[in-house]
C-alpha positions as CSV (number, residue, x, y, z in Angstrom):
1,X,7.6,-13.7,2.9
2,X,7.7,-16.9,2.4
3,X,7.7,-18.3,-1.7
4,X,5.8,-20.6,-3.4
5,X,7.4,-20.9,-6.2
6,X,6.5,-24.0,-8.0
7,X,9.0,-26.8,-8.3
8,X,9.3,-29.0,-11.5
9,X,7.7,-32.0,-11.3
10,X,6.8,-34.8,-13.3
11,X,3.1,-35.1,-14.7
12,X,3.4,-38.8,-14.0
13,X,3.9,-40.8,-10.8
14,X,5.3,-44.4,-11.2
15,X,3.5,-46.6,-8.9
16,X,6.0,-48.3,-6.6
17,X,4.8,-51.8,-8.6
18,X,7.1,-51.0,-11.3
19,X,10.2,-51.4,-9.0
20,X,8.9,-54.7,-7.6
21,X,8.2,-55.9,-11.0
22,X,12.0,-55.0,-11.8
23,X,13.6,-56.2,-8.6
24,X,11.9,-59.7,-9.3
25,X,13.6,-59.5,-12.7
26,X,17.0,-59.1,-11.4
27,X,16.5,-61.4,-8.9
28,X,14.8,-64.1,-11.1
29,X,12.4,-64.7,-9.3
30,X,8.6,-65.2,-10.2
31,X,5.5,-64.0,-8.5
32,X,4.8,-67.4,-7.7
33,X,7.7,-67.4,-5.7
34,X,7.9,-64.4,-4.2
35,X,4.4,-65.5,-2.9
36,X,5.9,-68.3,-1.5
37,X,8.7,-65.9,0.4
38,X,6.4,-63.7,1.7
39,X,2.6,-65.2,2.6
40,X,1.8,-62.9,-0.1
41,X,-1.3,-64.1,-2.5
42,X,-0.2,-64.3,-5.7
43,X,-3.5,-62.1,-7.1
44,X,-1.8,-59.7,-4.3
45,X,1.2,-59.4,-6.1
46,X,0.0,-59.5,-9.1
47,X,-2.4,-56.3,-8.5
48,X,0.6,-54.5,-6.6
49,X,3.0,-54.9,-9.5
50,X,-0.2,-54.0,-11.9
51,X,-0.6,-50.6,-9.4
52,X,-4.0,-51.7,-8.4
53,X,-3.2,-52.5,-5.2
54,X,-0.6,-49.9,-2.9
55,X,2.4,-51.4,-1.2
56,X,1.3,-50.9,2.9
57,X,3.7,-51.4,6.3
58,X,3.2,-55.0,6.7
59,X,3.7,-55.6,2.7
60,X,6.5,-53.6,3.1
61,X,8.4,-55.6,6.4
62,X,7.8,-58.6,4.0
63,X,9.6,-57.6,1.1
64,X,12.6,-56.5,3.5
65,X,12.6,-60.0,4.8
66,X,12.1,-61.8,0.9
67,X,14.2,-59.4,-0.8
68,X,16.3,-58.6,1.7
69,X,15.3,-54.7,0.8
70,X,14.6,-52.3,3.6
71,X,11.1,-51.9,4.2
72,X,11.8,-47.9,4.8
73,X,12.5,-48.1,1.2
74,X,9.1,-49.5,0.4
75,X,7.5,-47.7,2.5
76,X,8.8,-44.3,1.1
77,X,7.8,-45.4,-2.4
78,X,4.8,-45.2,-1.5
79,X,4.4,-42.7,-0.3
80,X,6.4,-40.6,-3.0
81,X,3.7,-42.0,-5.5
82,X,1.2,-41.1,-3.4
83,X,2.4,-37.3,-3.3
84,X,3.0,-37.2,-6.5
85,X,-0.3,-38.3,-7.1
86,X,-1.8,-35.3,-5.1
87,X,0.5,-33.2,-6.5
88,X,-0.1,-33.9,-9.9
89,X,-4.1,-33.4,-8.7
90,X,-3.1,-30.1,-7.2
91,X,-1.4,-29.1,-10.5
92,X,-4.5,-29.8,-12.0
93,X,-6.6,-27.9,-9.6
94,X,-4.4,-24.9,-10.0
95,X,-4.6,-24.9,-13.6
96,X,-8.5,-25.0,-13.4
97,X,-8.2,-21.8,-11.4
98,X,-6.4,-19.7,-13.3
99,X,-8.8,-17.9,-15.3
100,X,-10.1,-16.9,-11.7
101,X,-7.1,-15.5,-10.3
102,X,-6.8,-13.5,-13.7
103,X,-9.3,-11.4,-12.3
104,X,-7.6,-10.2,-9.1
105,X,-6.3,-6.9,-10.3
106,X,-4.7,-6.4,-6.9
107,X,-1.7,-8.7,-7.4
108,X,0.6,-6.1,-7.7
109,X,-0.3,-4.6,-4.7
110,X,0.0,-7.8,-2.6
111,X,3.3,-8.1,-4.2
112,X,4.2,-4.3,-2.8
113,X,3.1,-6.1,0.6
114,X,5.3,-9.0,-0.2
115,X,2.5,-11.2,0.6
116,X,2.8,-13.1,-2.7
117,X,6.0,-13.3,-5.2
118,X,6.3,-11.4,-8.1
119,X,6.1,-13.4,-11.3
120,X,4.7,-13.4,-15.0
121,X,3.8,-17.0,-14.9
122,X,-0.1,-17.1,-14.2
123,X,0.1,-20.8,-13.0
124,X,2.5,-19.7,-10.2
125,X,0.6,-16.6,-9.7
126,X,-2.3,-18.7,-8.7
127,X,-1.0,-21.1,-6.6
128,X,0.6,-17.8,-4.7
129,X,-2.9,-16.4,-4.5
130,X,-4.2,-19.8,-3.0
131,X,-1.7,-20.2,-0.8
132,X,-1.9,-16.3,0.5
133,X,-5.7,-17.2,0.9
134,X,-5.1,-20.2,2.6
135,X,-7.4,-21.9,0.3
136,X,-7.6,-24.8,-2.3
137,X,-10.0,-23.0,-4.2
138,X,-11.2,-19.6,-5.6
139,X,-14.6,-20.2,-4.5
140,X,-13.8,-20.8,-1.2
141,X,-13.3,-17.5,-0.3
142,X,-15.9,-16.1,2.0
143,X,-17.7,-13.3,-0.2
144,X,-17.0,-10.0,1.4
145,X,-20.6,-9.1,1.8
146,X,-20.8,-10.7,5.5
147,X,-17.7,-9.3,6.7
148,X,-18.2,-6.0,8.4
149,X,-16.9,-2.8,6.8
150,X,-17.2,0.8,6.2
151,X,-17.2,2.3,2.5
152,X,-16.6,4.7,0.8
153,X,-19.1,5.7,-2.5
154,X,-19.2,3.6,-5.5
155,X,-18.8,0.4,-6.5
156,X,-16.0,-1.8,-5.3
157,X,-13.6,-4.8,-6.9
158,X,-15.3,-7.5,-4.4
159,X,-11.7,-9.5,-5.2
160,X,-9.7,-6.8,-4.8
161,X,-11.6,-6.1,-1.0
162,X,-11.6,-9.7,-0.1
163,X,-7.8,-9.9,-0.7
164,X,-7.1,-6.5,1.4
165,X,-9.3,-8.2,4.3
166,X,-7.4,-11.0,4.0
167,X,-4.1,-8.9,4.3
168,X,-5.8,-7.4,7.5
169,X,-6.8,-11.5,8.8
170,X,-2.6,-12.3,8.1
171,X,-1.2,-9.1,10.2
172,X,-3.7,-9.1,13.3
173,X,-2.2,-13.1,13.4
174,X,0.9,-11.8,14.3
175,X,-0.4,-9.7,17.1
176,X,-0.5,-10.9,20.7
177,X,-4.0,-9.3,22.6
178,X,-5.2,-10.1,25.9
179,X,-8.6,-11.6,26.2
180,X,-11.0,-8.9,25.3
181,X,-12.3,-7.3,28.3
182,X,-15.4,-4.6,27.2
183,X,-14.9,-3.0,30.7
184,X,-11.6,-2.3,30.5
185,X,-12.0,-1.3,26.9
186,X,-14.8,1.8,27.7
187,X,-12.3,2.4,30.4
188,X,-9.2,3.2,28.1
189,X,-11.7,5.3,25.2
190,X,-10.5,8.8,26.3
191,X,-7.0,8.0,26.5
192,X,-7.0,6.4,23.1
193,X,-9.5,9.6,22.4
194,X,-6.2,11.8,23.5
195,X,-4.0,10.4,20.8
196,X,-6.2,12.0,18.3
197,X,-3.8,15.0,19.1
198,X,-1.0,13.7,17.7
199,X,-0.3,13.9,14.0
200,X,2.8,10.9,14.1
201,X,3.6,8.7,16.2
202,X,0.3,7.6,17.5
203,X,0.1,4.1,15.5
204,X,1.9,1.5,17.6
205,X,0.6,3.0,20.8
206,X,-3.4,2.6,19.1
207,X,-2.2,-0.9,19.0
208,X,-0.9,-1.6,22.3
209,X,-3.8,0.0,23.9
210,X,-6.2,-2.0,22.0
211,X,-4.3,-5.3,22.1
212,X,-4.7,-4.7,26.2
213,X,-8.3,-5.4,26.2
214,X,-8.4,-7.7,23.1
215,X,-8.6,-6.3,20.1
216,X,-6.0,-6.6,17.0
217,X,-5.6,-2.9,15.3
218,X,-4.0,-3.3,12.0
219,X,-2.8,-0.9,9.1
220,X,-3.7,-2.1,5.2
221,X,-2.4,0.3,2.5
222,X,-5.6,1.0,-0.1
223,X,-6.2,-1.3,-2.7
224,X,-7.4,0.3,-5.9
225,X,-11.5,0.2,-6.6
226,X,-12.0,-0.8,-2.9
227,X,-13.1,2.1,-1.6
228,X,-13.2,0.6,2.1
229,X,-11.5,2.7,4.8
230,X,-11.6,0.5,7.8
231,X,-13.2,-3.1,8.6
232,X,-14.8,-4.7,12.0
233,X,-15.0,-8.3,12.9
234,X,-14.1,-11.0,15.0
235,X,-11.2,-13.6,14.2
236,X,-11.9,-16.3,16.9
237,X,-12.8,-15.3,20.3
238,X,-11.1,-11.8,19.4
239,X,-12.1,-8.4,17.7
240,X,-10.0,-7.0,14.5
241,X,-10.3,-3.6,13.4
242,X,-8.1,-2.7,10.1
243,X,-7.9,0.7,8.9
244,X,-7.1,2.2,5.5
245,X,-3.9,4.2,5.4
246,X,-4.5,6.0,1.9
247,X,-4.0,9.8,2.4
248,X,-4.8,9.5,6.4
249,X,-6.6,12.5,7.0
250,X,-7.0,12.7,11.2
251,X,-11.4,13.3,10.4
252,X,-11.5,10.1,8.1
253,X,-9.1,7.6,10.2
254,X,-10.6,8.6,13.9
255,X,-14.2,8.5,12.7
256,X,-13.3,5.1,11.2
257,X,-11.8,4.1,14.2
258,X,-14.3,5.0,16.7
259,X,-16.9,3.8,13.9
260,X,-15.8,0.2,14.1
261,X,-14.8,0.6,17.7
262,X,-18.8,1.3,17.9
263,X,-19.6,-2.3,16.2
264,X,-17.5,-3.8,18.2
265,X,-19.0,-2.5,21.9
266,X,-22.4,-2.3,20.6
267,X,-23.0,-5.5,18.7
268,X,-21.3,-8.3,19.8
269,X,-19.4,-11.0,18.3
270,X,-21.5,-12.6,15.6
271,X,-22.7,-9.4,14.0
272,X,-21.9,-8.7,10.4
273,X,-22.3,-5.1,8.4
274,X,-21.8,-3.6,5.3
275,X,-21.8,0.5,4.6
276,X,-21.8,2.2,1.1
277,X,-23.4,4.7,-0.5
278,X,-26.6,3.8,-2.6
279,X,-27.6,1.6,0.3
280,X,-29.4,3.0,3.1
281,X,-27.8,2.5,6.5
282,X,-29.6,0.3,9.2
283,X,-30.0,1.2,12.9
284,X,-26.8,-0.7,13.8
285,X,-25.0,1.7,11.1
286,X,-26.3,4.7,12.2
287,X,-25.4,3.4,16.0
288,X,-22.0,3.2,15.1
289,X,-21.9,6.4,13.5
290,X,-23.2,7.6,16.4
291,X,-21.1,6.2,18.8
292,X,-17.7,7.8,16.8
293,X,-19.5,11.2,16.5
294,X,-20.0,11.7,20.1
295,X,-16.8,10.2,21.2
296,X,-15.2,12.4,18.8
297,X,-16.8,15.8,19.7
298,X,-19.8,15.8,21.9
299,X,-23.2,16.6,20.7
300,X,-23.3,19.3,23.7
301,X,-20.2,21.0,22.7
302,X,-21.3,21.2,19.0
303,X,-24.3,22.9,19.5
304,X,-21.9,25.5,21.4
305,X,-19.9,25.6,18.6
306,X,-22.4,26.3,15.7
307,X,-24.0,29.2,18.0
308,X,-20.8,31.3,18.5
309,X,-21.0,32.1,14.4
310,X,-19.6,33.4,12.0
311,X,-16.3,30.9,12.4
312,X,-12.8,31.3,11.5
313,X,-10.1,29.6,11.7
314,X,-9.4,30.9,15.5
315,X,-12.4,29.6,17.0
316,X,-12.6,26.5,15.3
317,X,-8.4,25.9,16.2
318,X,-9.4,27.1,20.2
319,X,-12.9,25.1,20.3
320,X,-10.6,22.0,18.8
321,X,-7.8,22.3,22.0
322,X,-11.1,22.9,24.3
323,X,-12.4,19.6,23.7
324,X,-9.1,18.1,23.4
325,X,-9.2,16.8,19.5
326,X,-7.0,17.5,16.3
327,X,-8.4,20.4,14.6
328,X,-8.6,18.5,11.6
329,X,-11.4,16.4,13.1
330,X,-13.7,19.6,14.1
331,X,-12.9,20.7,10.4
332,X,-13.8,17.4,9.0
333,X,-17.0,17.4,11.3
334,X,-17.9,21.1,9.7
335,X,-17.9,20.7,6.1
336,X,-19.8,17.1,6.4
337,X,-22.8,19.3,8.1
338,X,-22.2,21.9,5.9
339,X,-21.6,24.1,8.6
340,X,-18.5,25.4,6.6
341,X,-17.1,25.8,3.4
342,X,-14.1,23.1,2.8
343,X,-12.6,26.5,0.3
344,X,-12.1,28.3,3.6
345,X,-11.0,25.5,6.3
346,X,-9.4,22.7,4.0
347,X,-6.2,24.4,5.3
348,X,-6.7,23.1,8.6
349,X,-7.4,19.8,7.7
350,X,-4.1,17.7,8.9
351,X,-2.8,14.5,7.4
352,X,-1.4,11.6,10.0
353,X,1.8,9.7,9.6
354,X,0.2,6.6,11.1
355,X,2.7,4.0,11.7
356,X,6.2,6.5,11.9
Protein backbone atom coordinates (compact mmCIF):
# COMPACT_ATOMS: atom_id res chain seq x y z
CA UNK A 1 0.00 0.00 0.00
CA UNK A 2 1.21 2.97 -0.58
CA UNK A 3 0.59 5.99 2.38
CA UNK A 4 -0.73 9.19 2.23
CA UNK A 5 -0.07 10.29 5.17
CA UNK A 6 -0.08 14.04 5.33
CA UNK A 7 3.09 16.00 5.80
CA UNK A 8 3.26 19.24 7.87
CA UNK A 9 3.09 22.08 6.10
CA UNK A 10 2.93 25.59 6.44
CA UNK A 11 -0.64 27.41 5.90
CA UNK A 12 1.40 30.17 4.20
CA UNK A 13 3.63 30.30 1.14
CA UNK A 14 6.18 33.25 0.99
CA UNK A 15 6.17 34.57 -2.43
CA UNK A 16 9.78 34.35 -3.79
CA UNK A 17 9.53 38.48 -3.78
CA UNK A 18 10.37 38.51 -0.16
CA UNK A 19 13.96 37.07 -0.88
CA UNK A 20 14.52 39.61 -3.68
CA UNK A 21 13.40 42.29 -1.54
CA UNK A 22 16.05 40.95 1.20
CA UNK A 23 18.95 40.17 -1.24
CA UNK A 24 18.69 43.92 -2.52
CA UNK A 25 18.95 44.86 1.18
CA UNK A 26 22.10 43.09 1.77
CA UNK A 27 23.44 44.06 -1.31
CA UNK A 28 22.40 47.72 -1.06
CA UNK A 29 21.06 48.04 -3.84
CA UNK A 30 17.74 49.83 -4.98
CA UNK A 31 15.17 48.81 -7.37
CA UNK A 32 16.13 51.48 -9.45
CA UNK A 33 19.28 49.85 -9.87
CA UNK A 34 18.67 46.53 -10.05
CA UNK A 35 16.55 47.79 -13.03
CA UNK A 36 19.38 49.15 -14.47
CA UNK A 37 21.38 45.61 -13.99
CA UNK A 38 18.95 43.67 -15.43
CA UNK A 39 16.60 45.48 -18.32
CA UNK A 40 14.11 44.85 -15.75
CA UNK A 41 11.21 47.71 -15.50
CA UNK A 42 11.23 49.15 -12.43
CA UNK A 43 7.10 48.72 -12.00
CA UNK A 44 8.43 44.92 -12.77
CA UNK A 45 10.32 44.78 -9.88
CA UNK A 46 8.36 46.53 -7.90
CA UNK A 47 5.19 44.07 -8.52
CA UNK A 48 7.66 40.90 -8.16
CA UNK A 49 8.96 42.03 -4.76
CA UNK A 50 5.09 43.18 -3.94
CA UNK A 51 4.15 39.19 -5.10
CA UNK A 52 2.01 40.46 -7.78
CA UNK A 53 3.95 39.50 -10.39
CA UNK A 54 5.88 35.59 -10.29
CA UNK A 55 9.58 35.44 -10.94
CA UNK A 56 9.74 33.36 -14.68
CA UNK A 57 13.05 31.62 -16.55
CA UNK A 58 14.16 34.68 -18.24
CA UNK A 59 13.62 36.90 -14.84
CA UNK A 60 15.34 34.36 -13.35
CA UNK A 61 18.78 34.12 -15.86
CA UNK A 62 18.72 37.89 -15.06
CA UNK A 63 18.98 37.91 -11.54
CA UNK A 64 21.90 35.15 -11.88
CA UNK A 65 23.77 37.57 -14.05
CA UNK A 66 22.85 41.03 -11.61
CA UNK A 67 23.08 39.21 -8.49
CA UNK A 68 25.37 36.90 -9.39
CA UNK A 69 22.68 34.15 -7.79
CA UNK A 70 21.97 31.03 -9.66
CA UNK A 71 18.91 31.21 -11.68
CA UNK A 72 18.13 27.41 -10.58
CA UNK A 73 17.71 29.01 -7.28
CA UNK A 74 15.06 31.42 -8.62
CA UNK A 75 13.59 29.30 -10.52
CA UNK A 76 12.88 26.74 -7.67
CA UNK A 77 11.50 29.49 -5.59
CA UNK A 78 9.04 29.65 -7.66
CA UNK A 79 8.09 27.08 -7.95
CA UNK A 80 8.12 26.03 -4.19
CA UNK A 81 5.59 28.95 -3.73
CA UNK A 82 3.73 27.89 -6.35
CA UNK A 83 3.23 24.33 -4.66
CA UNK A 84 2.69 25.55 -1.71
CA UNK A 85 0.10 27.48 -3.07
CA UNK A 86 -1.71 24.41 -4.46
CA UNK A 87 -1.05 22.67 -1.50
CA UNK A 88 -2.39 25.03 0.80
CA UNK A 89 -5.62 24.98 -1.91
CA UNK A 90 -5.69 21.23 -1.59
CA UNK A 91 -5.60 21.39 2.26
CA UNK A 92 -8.44 23.44 1.91
CA UNK A 93 -10.32 21.29 -0.48
CA UNK A 94 -9.72 18.35 1.78
CA UNK A 95 -11.08 20.07 4.72
CA UNK A 96 -14.33 21.00 2.79
CA UNK A 97 -14.76 17.23 2.23
CA UNK A 98 -14.56 15.87 5.31
CA UNK A 99 -18.02 15.81 6.49
CA UNK A 100 -18.42 13.66 3.13
CA UNK A 101 -15.99 11.14 3.82
CA UNK A 102 -17.63 10.81 7.39
CA UNK A 103 -20.22 8.98 5.76
CA UNK A 104 -18.19 6.11 4.29
CA UNK A 105 -18.79 3.47 6.91
CA UNK A 106 -16.53 1.16 4.89
CA UNK A 107 -13.23 2.63 5.90
CA UNK A 108 -12.35 0.03 8.09
CA UNK A 109 -12.83 -2.43 5.63
CA UNK A 110 -10.64 -0.74 2.97
CA UNK A 111 -8.16 -0.54 5.68
CA UNK A 112 -8.49 -4.69 6.21
CA UNK A 113 -7.68 -4.45 2.26
CA UNK A 114 -4.83 -2.05 3.05
CA UNK A 115 -6.18 0.10 0.41
CA UNK A 116 -6.12 3.14 2.68
CA UNK A 117 -4.03 3.69 6.12
CA UNK A 118 -5.44 3.31 9.25
CA UNK A 119 -5.80 6.51 11.28
CA UNK A 120 -8.13 8.51 13.71
CA UNK A 121 -7.43 11.85 12.09
CA UNK A 122 -10.50 12.50 9.69
CA UNK A 123 -8.42 15.11 7.61
CA UNK A 124 -5.98 12.25 6.70
CA UNK A 125 -8.73 9.87 6.45
CA UNK A 126 -10.11 11.91 3.61
CA UNK A 127 -7.33 12.70 1.70
CA UNK A 128 -6.65 8.65 1.86
CA UNK A 129 -10.23 8.23 0.54
CA UNK A 130 -9.53 10.78 -2.34
CA UNK A 131 -6.45 9.51 -3.17
CA UNK A 132 -7.86 5.62 -3.17
CA UNK A 133 -10.66 7.07 -5.50
CA UNK A 134 -8.38 8.72 -7.56
CA UNK A 135 -10.39 11.81 -7.18
CA UNK A 136 -10.17 15.52 -6.07
CA UNK A 137 -13.53 15.48 -4.97
CA UNK A 138 -16.40 13.47 -3.32
CA UNK A 139 -18.72 14.29 -5.85
CA UNK A 140 -16.75 13.12 -8.51
CA UNK A 141 -17.41 9.68 -7.97
CA UNK A 142 -19.49 8.07 -10.60
CA UNK A 143 -22.88 7.21 -8.72
CA UNK A 144 -23.18 3.44 -8.68
CA UNK A 145 -26.46 3.39 -10.33
CA UNK A 146 -24.85 3.07 -13.98
CA UNK A 147 -22.40 0.56 -13.22
CA UNK A 148 -23.67 -2.90 -13.80
CA UNK A 149 -24.26 -5.20 -10.84
CA UNK A 150 -26.25 -7.98 -9.35
CA UNK A 151 -27.95 -7.59 -5.80
CA UNK A 152 -28.93 -8.94 -3.37
CA UNK A 153 -32.54 -7.73 -1.39
CA UNK A 154 -32.64 -4.56 0.40
CA UNK A 155 -31.34 -1.50 0.40
CA UNK A 156 -27.66 -0.76 -0.01
CA UNK A 157 -24.89 1.95 1.41
CA UNK A 158 -24.49 3.58 -2.26
CA UNK A 159 -20.78 4.77 -0.62
CA UNK A 160 -20.09 1.80 0.82
CA UNK A 161 -20.83 -0.11 -2.98
CA UNK A 162 -19.02 2.56 -4.93
CA UNK A 163 -15.90 2.06 -2.74
CA UNK A 164 -16.05 -1.99 -3.15
CA UNK A 165 -16.38 -1.25 -7.08
CA UNK A 166 -13.64 0.79 -6.89
CA UNK A 167 -11.60 -1.98 -4.95
CA UNK A 168 -12.63 -4.26 -7.94
CA UNK A 169 -11.43 -1.12 -10.75
CA UNK A 170 -7.72 -1.11 -8.56
CA UNK A 171 -7.21 -5.13 -8.65
CA UNK A 172 -8.42 -5.98 -12.30
CA UNK A 173 -5.45 -3.00 -13.02
CA UNK A 174 -3.02 -5.25 -11.92
CA UNK A 175 -4.15 -7.95 -14.21
CA UNK A 176 -2.58 -8.59 -17.65
CA UNK A 177 -5.64 -9.96 -20.33
CA UNK A 178 -5.41 -10.51 -23.81
CA UNK A 179 -7.63 -8.48 -26.13
CA UNK A 180 -11.07 -9.82 -25.60
CA UNK A 181 -11.93 -12.23 -28.16
CA UNK A 182 -16.04 -13.29 -27.80
CA UNK A 183 -15.10 -16.38 -29.95
CA UNK A 184 -12.66 -17.72 -28.15
CA UNK A 185 -14.54 -16.81 -24.97
CA UNK A 186 -17.95 -19.14 -25.91
CA UNK A 187 -15.24 -21.49 -26.84
CA UNK A 188 -13.57 -21.88 -23.31
CA UNK A 189 -17.44 -21.84 -21.31
CA UNK A 190 -17.49 -25.60 -20.60
CA UNK A 191 -14.11 -25.80 -19.40
CA UNK A 192 -14.53 -22.94 -17.11
CA UNK A 193 -18.18 -24.79 -16.64
CA UNK A 194 -15.88 -27.92 -15.39
CA UNK A 195 -14.28 -26.02 -12.53
CA UNK A 196 -17.54 -25.69 -10.93
CA UNK A 197 -16.50 -29.22 -9.57
CA UNK A 198 -13.98 -28.16 -7.57
CA UNK A 199 -14.61 -26.82 -4.13
CA UNK A 200 -10.73 -25.06 -3.81
CA UNK A 201 -8.49 -24.26 -5.83
CA UNK A 202 -10.46 -23.13 -8.78
CA UNK A 203 -9.83 -19.18 -8.26
CA UNK A 204 -6.53 -18.37 -10.10
CA UNK A 205 -7.33 -20.79 -12.82
CA UNK A 206 -11.07 -18.68 -13.32
CA UNK A 207 -8.68 -15.90 -13.84
CA UNK A 208 -6.26 -17.23 -16.25
CA UNK A 209 -8.94 -18.56 -18.34
CA UNK A 210 -10.77 -15.38 -18.49
CA UNK A 211 -7.76 -13.05 -18.81
CA UNK A 212 -7.04 -15.33 -22.17
CA UNK A 213 -9.90 -13.90 -24.00
CA UNK A 214 -9.96 -10.48 -22.25
CA UNK A 215 -11.65 -10.22 -19.33
CA UNK A 216 -10.32 -9.23 -15.65
CA UNK A 217 -11.96 -11.69 -12.90
CA UNK A 218 -11.40 -10.22 -9.56
CA UNK A 219 -12.23 -11.25 -5.85
CA UNK A 220 -13.74 -8.27 -3.36
CA UNK A 221 -14.40 -9.40 0.23
CA UNK A 222 -18.25 -8.09 1.22
CA UNK A 223 -18.71 -4.77 2.39
CA UNK A 224 -21.36 -4.38 5.03
CA UNK A 225 -24.98 -3.03 3.71
CA UNK A 226 -23.86 -3.70 0.04
CA UNK A 227 -25.62 -6.51 -0.56
CA UNK A 228 -24.00 -6.90 -4.22
CA UNK A 229 -22.56 -10.35 -5.00
CA UNK A 230 -20.76 -9.74 -8.24
CA UNK A 231 -20.48 -6.69 -10.80
CA UNK A 232 -20.12 -6.49 -14.83
CA UNK A 233 -18.55 -3.76 -16.87
CA UNK A 234 -16.08 -2.58 -19.06
CA UNK A 235 -12.77 -0.69 -17.90
CA UNK A 236 -11.39 0.49 -21.34
CA UNK A 237 -11.55 -1.57 -24.25
CA UNK A 238 -11.77 -4.65 -21.67
CA UNK A 239 -14.51 -6.55 -19.61
CA UNK A 240 -14.31 -6.74 -15.50
CA UNK A 241 -16.25 -9.16 -13.63
CA UNK A 242 -15.75 -8.92 -9.57
CA UNK A 243 -17.37 -11.38 -7.48
CA UNK A 244 -18.33 -11.28 -3.79
CA UNK A 245 -16.39 -13.73 -1.67
CA UNK A 246 -18.72 -13.53 1.57
CA UNK A 247 -19.69 -17.12 2.56
CA UNK A 248 -19.05 -18.50 -1.19
CA UNK A 249 -21.57 -20.88 -1.56
CA UNK A 250 -20.81 -22.90 -5.13
CA UNK A 251 -24.96 -21.97 -6.31
CA UNK A 252 -24.47 -18.18 -5.44
CA UNK A 253 -20.83 -17.51 -6.88
CA UNK A 254 -21.34 -19.73 -10.36
CA UNK A 255 -24.81 -18.24 -11.00
CA UNK A 256 -23.02 -14.83 -10.40
CA UNK A 257 -20.48 -15.71 -12.56
CA UNK A 258 -22.20 -17.02 -15.51
CA UNK A 259 -24.80 -14.09 -14.67
CA UNK A 260 -22.32 -11.39 -15.48
CA UNK A 261 -20.52 -13.55 -17.96
CA UNK A 262 -24.18 -13.35 -19.63
CA UNK A 263 -23.96 -9.28 -19.78
CA UNK A 264 -20.88 -9.37 -20.96
CA UNK A 265 -21.60 -11.83 -24.29
CA UNK A 266 -24.96 -10.57 -24.65
CA UNK A 267 -24.80 -6.85 -24.41
CA UNK A 268 -21.81 -5.35 -25.41
CA UNK A 269 -19.60 -2.78 -24.20
CA UNK A 270 -21.60 0.28 -23.33
CA UNK A 271 -24.43 -1.45 -21.57
CA UNK A 272 -25.12 -0.55 -18.03
CA UNK A 273 -27.58 -2.68 -15.33
CA UNK A 274 -28.67 -2.68 -12.08
CA UNK A 275 -30.51 -5.85 -10.17
CA UNK A 276 -32.31 -5.68 -6.68
CA UNK A 277 -35.20 -6.74 -5.26
CA UNK A 278 -38.28 -4.25 -5.29
CA UNK A 279 -37.33 -3.40 -8.83
CA UNK A 280 -38.57 -5.44 -11.57
CA UNK A 281 -35.93 -6.94 -13.84
CA UNK A 282 -35.73 -5.91 -17.62
CA UNK A 283 -35.32 -8.25 -20.55
CA UNK A 284 -31.53 -7.73 -20.48
CA UNK A 285 -31.76 -9.08 -16.66
CA UNK A 286 -33.75 -11.78 -17.24
CA UNK A 287 -31.29 -12.70 -20.40
CA UNK A 288 -28.55 -12.88 -18.15
CA UNK A 289 -30.27 -14.97 -15.77
CA UNK A 290 -30.94 -16.94 -18.41
CA UNK A 291 -27.87 -17.42 -19.92
CA UNK A 292 -26.20 -18.68 -16.19
CA UNK A 293 -29.22 -21.01 -15.71
CA UNK A 294 -28.79 -22.90 -18.81
CA UNK A 295 -25.12 -22.95 -18.75
CA UNK A 296 -25.37 -24.14 -15.33
CA UNK A 297 -27.81 -27.05 -15.67
CA UNK A 298 -29.76 -27.34 -18.90
CA UNK A 299 -33.36 -26.63 -19.21
CA UNK A 300 -33.58 -30.30 -20.80
CA UNK A 301 -31.91 -32.05 -18.09
CA UNK A 302 -34.11 -30.30 -15.42
CA UNK A 303 -37.21 -31.21 -16.59
CA UNK A 304 -35.64 -34.87 -16.37
CA UNK A 305 -34.78 -34.24 -13.05
CA UNK A 306 -38.12 -32.83 -11.58
CA UNK A 307 -39.99 -36.01 -13.22
CA UNK A 308 -37.92 -38.79 -11.58
CA UNK A 309 -39.70 -37.59 -7.98
CA UNK A 310 -39.79 -37.90 -4.99
CA UNK A 311 -35.77 -36.81 -4.60
CA UNK A 312 -33.19 -37.54 -2.16
CA UNK A 313 -30.18 -36.83 -1.64
CA UNK A 314 -28.89 -39.85 -4.12
CA UNK A 315 -30.50 -38.68 -7.09
CA UNK A 316 -29.91 -35.18 -6.72
CA UNK A 317 -25.80 -36.10 -5.86
CA UNK A 318 -25.88 -38.74 -9.20
CA UNK A 319 -28.06 -36.21 -11.46
CA UNK A 320 -25.29 -33.42 -10.25
CA UNK A 321 -22.04 -35.86 -11.54
CA UNK A 322 -24.37 -36.62 -14.73
CA UNK A 323 -24.36 -33.16 -15.84
CA UNK A 324 -20.99 -32.54 -14.62
CA UNK A 325 -21.73 -29.60 -11.78
CA UNK A 326 -21.15 -29.36 -7.94
CA UNK A 327 -24.06 -30.67 -6.20
CA UNK A 328 -24.37 -27.61 -4.38
CA UNK A 329 -25.47 -25.79 -7.55
CA UNK A 330 -28.42 -28.51 -8.42
CA UNK A 331 -29.34 -27.97 -4.66
CA UNK A 332 -29.19 -24.23 -4.91
CA UNK A 333 -31.24 -24.56 -8.27
CA UNK A 334 -34.03 -26.71 -6.17
CA UNK A 335 -34.91 -24.78 -3.32
CA UNK A 336 -35.03 -21.38 -5.53
CA UNK A 337 -37.98 -23.34 -7.56
CA UNK A 338 -39.18 -24.70 -4.61
CA UNK A 339 -38.78 -27.86 -5.96
CA UNK A 340 -37.24 -28.86 -2.53
CA UNK A 341 -37.14 -28.13 0.93
CA UNK A 342 -33.69 -26.20 1.93
CA UNK A 343 -34.57 -28.41 5.73
CA UNK A 344 -33.82 -31.51 3.84
CA UNK A 345 -30.89 -30.65 1.14
CA UNK A 346 -29.10 -27.58 2.91
CA UNK A 347 -26.66 -30.44 3.84
CA UNK A 348 -25.51 -30.72 0.45
CA UNK A 349 -25.13 -27.28 -0.15
CA UNK A 350 -21.03 -26.83 -0.37
CA UNK A 351 -19.02 -23.70 0.49
CA UNK A 352 -15.89 -22.77 -2.03
CA UNK A 353 -12.43 -21.69 -0.86
CA UNK A 354 -12.14 -19.34 -3.83
CA UNK A 355 -8.74 -18.05 -3.96
CA UNK A 356 -6.69 -21.14 -1.82
Amino acid sequence: MVETKLLYNPDFAIHPGETLKDELEFLKLTQVELAQRTGLSEKHISQIINGADPITSDTAVKLELALGIPATFWSNLQKNYELNLARIASEKRIAGEINEAKKFACYNELVKLDCVEKIRDWKTKTANLLKFFGVNSFSYIKNTESIAFRQTSGKFDERSLAAWLRCGEVSAAKIETAEFNEKNLKELIPKIRKLTLLPDGFGKTLQELCASVGIAVVYTPYFKNTKVNGSARWIGKRAVIQLNTKGAFSDIFWFTFFHELGHIILHGVKEEFIDYQGKAKDEKEREADNFATEILIPSADYKKLLENRPLNRLKIVNFANSIGVSTGIVVGRLAHDDEASWKRIAHLRDRLLIEK
